[in-house]
SEVEX-53611 format. One record per residue (C-alpha): residue in one letter; x, y, z. Coordinates in nm, 2 decimals, always signed. Example, Ala and Ser with C-alpha at 12.3 -4.5 7.8 and 13.67 -1.06 7.14 Angstrom:
BEGIN
A:+1.23:-0.45:+0.78
S:+1.37:-0.11:+0.71
This chain:
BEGIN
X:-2.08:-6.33:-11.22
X:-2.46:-6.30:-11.20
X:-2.64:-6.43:-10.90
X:-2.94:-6.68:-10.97
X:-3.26:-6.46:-10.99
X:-3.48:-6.54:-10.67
X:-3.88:-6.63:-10.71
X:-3.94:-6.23:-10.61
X:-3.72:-6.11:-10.88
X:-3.86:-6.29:-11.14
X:-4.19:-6.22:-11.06
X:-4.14:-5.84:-11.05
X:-3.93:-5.88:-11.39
X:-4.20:-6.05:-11.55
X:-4.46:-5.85:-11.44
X:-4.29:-5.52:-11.57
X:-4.17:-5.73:-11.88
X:-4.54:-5.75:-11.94
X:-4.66:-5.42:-11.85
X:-4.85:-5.58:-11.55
X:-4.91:-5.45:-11.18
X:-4.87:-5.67:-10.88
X:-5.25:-5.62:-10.81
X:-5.38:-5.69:-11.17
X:-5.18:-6.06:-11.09
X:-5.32:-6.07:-10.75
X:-5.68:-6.00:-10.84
X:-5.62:-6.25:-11.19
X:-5.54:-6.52:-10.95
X:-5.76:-6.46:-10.64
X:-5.46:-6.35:-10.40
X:-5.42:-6.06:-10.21
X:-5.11:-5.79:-10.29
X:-4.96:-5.83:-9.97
X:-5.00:-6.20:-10.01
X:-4.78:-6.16:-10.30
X:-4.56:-5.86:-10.07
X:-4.50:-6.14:-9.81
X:-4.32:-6.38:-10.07
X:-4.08:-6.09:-10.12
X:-3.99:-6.07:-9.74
X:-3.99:-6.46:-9.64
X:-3.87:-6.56:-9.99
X:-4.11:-6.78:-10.01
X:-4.29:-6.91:-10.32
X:-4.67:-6.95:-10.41
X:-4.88:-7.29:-10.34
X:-4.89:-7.52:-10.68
X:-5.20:-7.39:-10.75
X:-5.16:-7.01:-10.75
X:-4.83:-7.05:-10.94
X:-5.01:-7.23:-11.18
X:-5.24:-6.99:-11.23
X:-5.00:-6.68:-11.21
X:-4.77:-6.85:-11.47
X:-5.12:-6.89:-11.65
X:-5.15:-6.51:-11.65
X:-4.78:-6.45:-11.71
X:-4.79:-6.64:-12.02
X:-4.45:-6.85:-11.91
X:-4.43:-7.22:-11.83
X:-4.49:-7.28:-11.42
X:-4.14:-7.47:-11.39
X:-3.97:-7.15:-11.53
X:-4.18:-6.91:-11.30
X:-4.09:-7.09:-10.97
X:-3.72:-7.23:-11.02
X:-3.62:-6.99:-11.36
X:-3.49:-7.30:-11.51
X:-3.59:-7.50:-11.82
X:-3.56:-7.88:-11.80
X:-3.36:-8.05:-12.08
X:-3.28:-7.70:-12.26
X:-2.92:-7.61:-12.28
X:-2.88:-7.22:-12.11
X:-2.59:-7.17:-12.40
X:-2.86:-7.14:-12.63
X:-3.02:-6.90:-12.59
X:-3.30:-6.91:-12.87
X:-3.43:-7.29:-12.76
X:-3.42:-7.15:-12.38
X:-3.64:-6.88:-12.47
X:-3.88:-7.07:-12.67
X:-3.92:-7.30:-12.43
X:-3.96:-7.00:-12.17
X:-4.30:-6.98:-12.35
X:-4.62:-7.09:-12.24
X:-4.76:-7.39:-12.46
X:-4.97:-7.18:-12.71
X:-4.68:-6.95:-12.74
X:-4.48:-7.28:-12.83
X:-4.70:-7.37:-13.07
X:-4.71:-7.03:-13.26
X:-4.36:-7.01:-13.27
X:-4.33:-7.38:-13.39
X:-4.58:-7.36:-13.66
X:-4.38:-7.02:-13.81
X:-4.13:-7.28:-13.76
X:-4.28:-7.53:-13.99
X:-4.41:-7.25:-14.21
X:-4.07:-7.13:-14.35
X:-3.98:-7.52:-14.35
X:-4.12:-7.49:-14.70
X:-3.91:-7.21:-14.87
C-alpha cells in the first residue's frame, strides 16, 4: 500500500517531471533554495501566495500542488484525475481536442 505523497515529494516529482531545478522554481517565484530546502526538513508548505505562484510555474492546479488531491474527481479514474491535474489553459486544450473529435 502506497503512502500519501508529502508536499516535498511532490514538489521534487514535479519539478523532475518537468525538467526543472529547485533554483529555476525558486528564482521564478522570488524564494530562496534553501527557503524551499527548509519545507523539506519541517514539512512545511509554502504561503498562499508562493504556492500560487509555484503551481503557476509548475503548470498544475494550486489545490493539487499543496494537498495532491483533486476535488470532486473520482481517483479510480484515472484519465478525469489527470486532466484535472492540469492547470486551466492545459484544461482548455485538452477540452477543446475534446470537442474537436466530438464531430467525427
Amino acid at each position: 500500500m502506497r503512502t500519501k505523497e508529502l508536499f516535498y515529494e511532490r514538489l521534487e516529482r514535479l519539478l523532475k517531471e518537468k525538467g526543472f531545478q529547485q533554483k529555476d522554481l525558486a528564482e521564478s517565484c522570488g524564494i530562496s533554495s534553501n527557503g524551499i530546502s527548509t519545507w523539506k526538513v519541517t514539512g512545511a508548505i509554502p504561503r498562499a501566495d508562493i504556492a500560487i505562484k509555484m503551481a503557476k510555474f509548475l503548470d498544475v492546479s494550486t489545490e493539487y500542488l499543496i494537498t495532491g488531491e483533486l476535488s470532486g474527481i473520482d481517483k479510480k479514474d484515472d484519465l478525469a484525475y489527470t486532466v484535472a491535474a492540469l492547470s486551466e489553459n492545459k484544461r482548455h486544450v485538452v477540452k477543446a481536442v475534446i470537442e474537436s473529435l466530438e464531430v467525427f
